[in-house]
N, C-alpha and C positions, 0 to 999 in steps of 0.2 A: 504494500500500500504506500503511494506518495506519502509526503510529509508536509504539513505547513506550508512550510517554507517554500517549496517548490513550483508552489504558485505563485511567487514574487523572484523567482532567482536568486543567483548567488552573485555576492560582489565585493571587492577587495577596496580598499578604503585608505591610503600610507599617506601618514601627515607630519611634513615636511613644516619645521615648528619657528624658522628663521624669518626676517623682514629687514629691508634694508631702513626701515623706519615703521614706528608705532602710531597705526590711526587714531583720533583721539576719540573718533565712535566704536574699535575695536574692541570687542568683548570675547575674540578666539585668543585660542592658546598660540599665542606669537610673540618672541622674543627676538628684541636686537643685538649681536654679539662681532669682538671683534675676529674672530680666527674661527675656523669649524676645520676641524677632522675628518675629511668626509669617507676616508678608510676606515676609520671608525664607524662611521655612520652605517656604511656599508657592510660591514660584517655583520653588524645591531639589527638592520634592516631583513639579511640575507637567513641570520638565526632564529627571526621571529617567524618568518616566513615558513622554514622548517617545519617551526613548533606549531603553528596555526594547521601547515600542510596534511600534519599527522592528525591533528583532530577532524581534516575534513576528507580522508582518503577516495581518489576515486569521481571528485566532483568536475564539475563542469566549470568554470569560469564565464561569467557572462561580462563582465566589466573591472576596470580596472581605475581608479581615481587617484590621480595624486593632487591634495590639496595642501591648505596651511593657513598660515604663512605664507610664503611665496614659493613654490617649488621650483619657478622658471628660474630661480638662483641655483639652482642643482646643476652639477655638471649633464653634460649629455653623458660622458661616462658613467655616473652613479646610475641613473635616468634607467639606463642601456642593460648596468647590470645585475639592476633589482628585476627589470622585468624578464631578463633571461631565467633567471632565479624562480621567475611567477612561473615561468612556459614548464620550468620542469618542475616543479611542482602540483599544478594543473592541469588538465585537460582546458586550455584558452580556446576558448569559441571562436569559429572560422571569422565570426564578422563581430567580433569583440571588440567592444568599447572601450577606446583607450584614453581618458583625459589627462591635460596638466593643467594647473591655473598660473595664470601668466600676470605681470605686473607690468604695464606698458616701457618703464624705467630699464626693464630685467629682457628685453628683447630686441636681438640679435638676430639677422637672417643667419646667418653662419652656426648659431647655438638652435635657432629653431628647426633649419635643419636637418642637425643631428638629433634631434629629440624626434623629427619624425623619421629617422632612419632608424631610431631604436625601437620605435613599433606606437610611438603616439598617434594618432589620428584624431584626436580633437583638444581644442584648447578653448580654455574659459577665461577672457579679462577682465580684469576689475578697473574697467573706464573711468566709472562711477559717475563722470559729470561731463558735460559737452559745452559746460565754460568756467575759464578761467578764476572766477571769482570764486565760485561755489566749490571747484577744486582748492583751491586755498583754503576755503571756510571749513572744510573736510581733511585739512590733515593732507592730502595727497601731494606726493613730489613733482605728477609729471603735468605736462602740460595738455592743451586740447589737442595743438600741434604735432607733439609727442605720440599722445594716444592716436592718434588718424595713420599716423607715422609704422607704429605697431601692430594697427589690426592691416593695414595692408597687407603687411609682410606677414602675417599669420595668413589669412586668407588666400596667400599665397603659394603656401608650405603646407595647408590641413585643408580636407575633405571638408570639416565640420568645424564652426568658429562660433561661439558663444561670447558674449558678453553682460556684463552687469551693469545697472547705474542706481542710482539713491535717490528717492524724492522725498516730496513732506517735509525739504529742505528747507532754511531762515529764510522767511520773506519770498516765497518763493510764489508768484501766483499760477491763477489757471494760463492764463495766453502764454506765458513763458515754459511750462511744463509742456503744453500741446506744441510747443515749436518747437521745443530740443528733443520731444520723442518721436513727432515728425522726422526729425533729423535722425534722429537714432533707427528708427524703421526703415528708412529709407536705405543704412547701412547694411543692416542685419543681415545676416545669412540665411539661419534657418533657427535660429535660438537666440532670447534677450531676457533675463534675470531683472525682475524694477520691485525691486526693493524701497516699502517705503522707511525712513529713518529713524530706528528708535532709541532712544537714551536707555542705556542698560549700564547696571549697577557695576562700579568697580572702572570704569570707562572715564578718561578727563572728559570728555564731553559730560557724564552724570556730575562729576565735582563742578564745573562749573554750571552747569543749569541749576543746580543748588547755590548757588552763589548769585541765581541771576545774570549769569554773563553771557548764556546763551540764549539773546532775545528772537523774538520774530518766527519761532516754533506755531503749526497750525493747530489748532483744536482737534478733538474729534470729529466735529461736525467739517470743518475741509477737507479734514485728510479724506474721509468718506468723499471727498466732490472730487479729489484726485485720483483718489481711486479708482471712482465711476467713469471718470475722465481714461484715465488708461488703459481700462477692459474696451470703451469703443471705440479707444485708435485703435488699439493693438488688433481689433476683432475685424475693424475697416480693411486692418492692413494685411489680411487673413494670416495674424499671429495671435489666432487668439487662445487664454491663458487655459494650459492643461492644469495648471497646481494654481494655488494663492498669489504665487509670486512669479510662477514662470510660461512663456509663454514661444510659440514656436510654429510653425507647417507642419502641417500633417508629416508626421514619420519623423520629424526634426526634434523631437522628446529627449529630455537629458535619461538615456539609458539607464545608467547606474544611479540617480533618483528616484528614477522608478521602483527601481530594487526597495528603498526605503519607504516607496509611499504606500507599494504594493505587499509592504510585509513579506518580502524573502528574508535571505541571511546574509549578512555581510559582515565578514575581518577586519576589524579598525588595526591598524598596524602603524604605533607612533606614539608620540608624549602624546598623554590627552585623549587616543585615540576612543572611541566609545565602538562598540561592536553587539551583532546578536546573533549566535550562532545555534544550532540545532545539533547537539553530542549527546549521542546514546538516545537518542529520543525526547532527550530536554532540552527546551529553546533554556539557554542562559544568556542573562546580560554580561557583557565585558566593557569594562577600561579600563587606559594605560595610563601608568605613573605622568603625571602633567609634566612634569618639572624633568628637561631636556638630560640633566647630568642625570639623575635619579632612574627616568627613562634606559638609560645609555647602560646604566649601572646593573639594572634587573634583567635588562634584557639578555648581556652577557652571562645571566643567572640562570638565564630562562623563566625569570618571574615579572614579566614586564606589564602583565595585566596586575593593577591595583586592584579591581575589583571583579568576578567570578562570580556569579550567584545564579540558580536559576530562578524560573518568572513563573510566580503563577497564571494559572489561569485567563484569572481576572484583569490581573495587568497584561498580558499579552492582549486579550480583548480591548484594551482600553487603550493600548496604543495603536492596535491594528484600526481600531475606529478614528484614533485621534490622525494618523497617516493618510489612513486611505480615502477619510472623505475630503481633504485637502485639491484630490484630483477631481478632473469633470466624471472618470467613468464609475466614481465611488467604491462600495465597497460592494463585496458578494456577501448576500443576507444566511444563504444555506453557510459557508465558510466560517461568520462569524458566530451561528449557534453550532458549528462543529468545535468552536474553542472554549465557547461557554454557552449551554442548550436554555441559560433563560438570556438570552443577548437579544437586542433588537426586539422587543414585542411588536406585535400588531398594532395594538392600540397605542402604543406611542409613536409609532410610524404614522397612522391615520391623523397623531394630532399633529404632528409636525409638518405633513401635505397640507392640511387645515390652514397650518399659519404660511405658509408658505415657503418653507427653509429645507423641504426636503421633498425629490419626486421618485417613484418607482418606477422602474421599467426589467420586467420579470422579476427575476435573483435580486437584481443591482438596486445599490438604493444610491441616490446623488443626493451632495447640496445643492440648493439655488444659488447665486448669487448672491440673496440675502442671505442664506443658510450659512456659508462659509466667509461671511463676516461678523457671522456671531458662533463659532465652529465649537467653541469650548460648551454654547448653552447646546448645541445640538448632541455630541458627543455624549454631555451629560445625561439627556432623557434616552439613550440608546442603551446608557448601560445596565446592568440590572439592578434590580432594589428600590 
């Protein structure tokens, strides 16, 4: 009998924990340093890789992500020989998804490349703004100049080119969001990432919005008109949004996302990494030691995951809900009472078509539009109790 998991795939996850500077809206596990080891890194990376390999004997690889940080600071050697390390460890899928995240500053035709000689085929940048000013206001080094600069020569070297930008940015209104995403769609390939901005705790942008120094933030009630505002360009521009935040052409879908939205299993491999695997029959959560040396240090142990645990029931159901209805094609109703037989009632499905936040179509149950901007109250009446 299948497992779970194998109705969302399997996918590898290696996170690359460096940045050539600290965003002040940054709330990932990313540090600035001067020197790295990357032979080091490489043995650390190549060992984990091992020890994950023996827990998942036999499997398929459908995707491969290296994030962070910045990974596009990795050599094309390291790049080159973790994934040779993946190939024999797995079974990698003929038309495997390979991404790097790229930082306009950190690209190079001659290092890009080599990154797609080593077996990359898609790359994701983090633009984040299509001017100058609002690039500064955000912490970022490069410029608009820069970034146009980068994604050509990406677009140029990879099949598949994704990009990211921020809004619900200071002072930011509607005519000027609808003409830099204008602009931005008009780039696009077949994937763009529009994230709106949020102050997250432990972040200098959180110290100073306590402070008062980061004025000109929208309410809830704009950020909601920007929102609305970017599902009907993006939808105009037929990119319209498969998740909350992401949006693409048909078949142009971040692969190894899906893995995540769709509840397979995926190996975090890295400081910080978070993973959920299926061994012996139990899904367990995993992460890794955050802290790069500590990381560095367990892994040469073989103890590089901090935490190990498995998931009940309940919490699987509760994440498999909170994930999947993020996407348009939702979640599978038979799936989710095969994880927990009182999940999803009828009668709370029927109040929720009522209000308007959830539709059926057979198995599948979807948010609305409105549904998946109030996703936590949805989530909530699906589970059981």
């Amino acid at each position: 009998m299948a497992e779970d998991w194998e109705n969302g795939g399997f996918g590898l996850y290696l996170h690359w924990p460096f940045c050539e500077a600290k965003c002040p809206y940054c709330d990932f596990n990313s540090h600035v340093v001067r020197e790295i080891d990357e032979a080091r890194w490489a043995r650390a990376f190549a060992s984990e890789i091992d020890r994950v390999g023996a827990l998942t004997p036999g499997r398929r690889l459908d995707t491969v992500f290296f994030g962070g940080g910045t990974p596009s600071l990795m050599s094309p050697d390291l790049v080159n020989g973790i994934l040779d390390r993946v190939r024999s460890t797995w079974h990698l899928a003929e038309d495997a998804e390979i991404t790097l995240e790229a930082n306009p500053r950190s690209v190079e035709a001659g290092r890009f490349e080599a990154f797609a000689e080593a077996g990359v085929n898609r790359v994701s940048m983090g633009l984040q703004a299509l001017n100058d000013r609002d690039l500064h206001r955000l912490g970022r080094l490069h410029s608009v100049a820069e970034a146009r600069k980068a994604y050509d020569v990406a677009r140029k070297t990879f099949p598949r080119v994704s990009f990211d930008l921020i809004y619900a940015r200071q002072d930011q209104t509607l005519a000027e969001w609808e003409s830099e995403l204008t602009e931005a769609l008009s780039m696009a390939v077949d994937h763009l990432s529009l994230y709106q901005l949020t102050i997250e705790q432990g972040t200098a942008f959180w110290d100073r919005a306590r402070r008062g120094a980061l004025p000109g933030l929208p309410d809830e009630d704009y950020s909601a008109e920007l929102y609305e505002l970017t599902q009907s360009l993006c939808e105009a521009a037929g990119r319209p949004a498969y998740e909350v935040s992401n949006h693409a052409v048909p078949g142009g879908e971040s692969r190894h996302n899906l893995v995540y939205w769709r509840y397979g299993d995926y190996a975090g491999i890295g400081p910080g990494a978070h993973g959920r695997l299926t061994v012996d029959g139990t899904r367990r959560a995993l992460a890794g030691w955050r802290n790069p040396g500590a990381w560095l240090e367990n892994a040469k142990a073989g103890t590089a995951d901090r935490v190990d645990e498995p998931l009940e029931a309940t919490d699987q159901l509760s994440e498999y809900l909170m994930m999947g209805m993020r996407v348009l094609d939702g979640i599978d109703v038979v799936r989710a009472r095969a994880i927990s037989p009182d999940a999803v009632p009828d009668e709370r499905i029927a109040s929720l078509e009522d209000l308007g936040m959830v539709t059926r179509d057979g198995p599948r149950l979807k948010a609305t539009p409105r549904g998946r901007l109030l996703l936590n109250a949805v989530v909530t009446e699906l589970l059981p109790g």
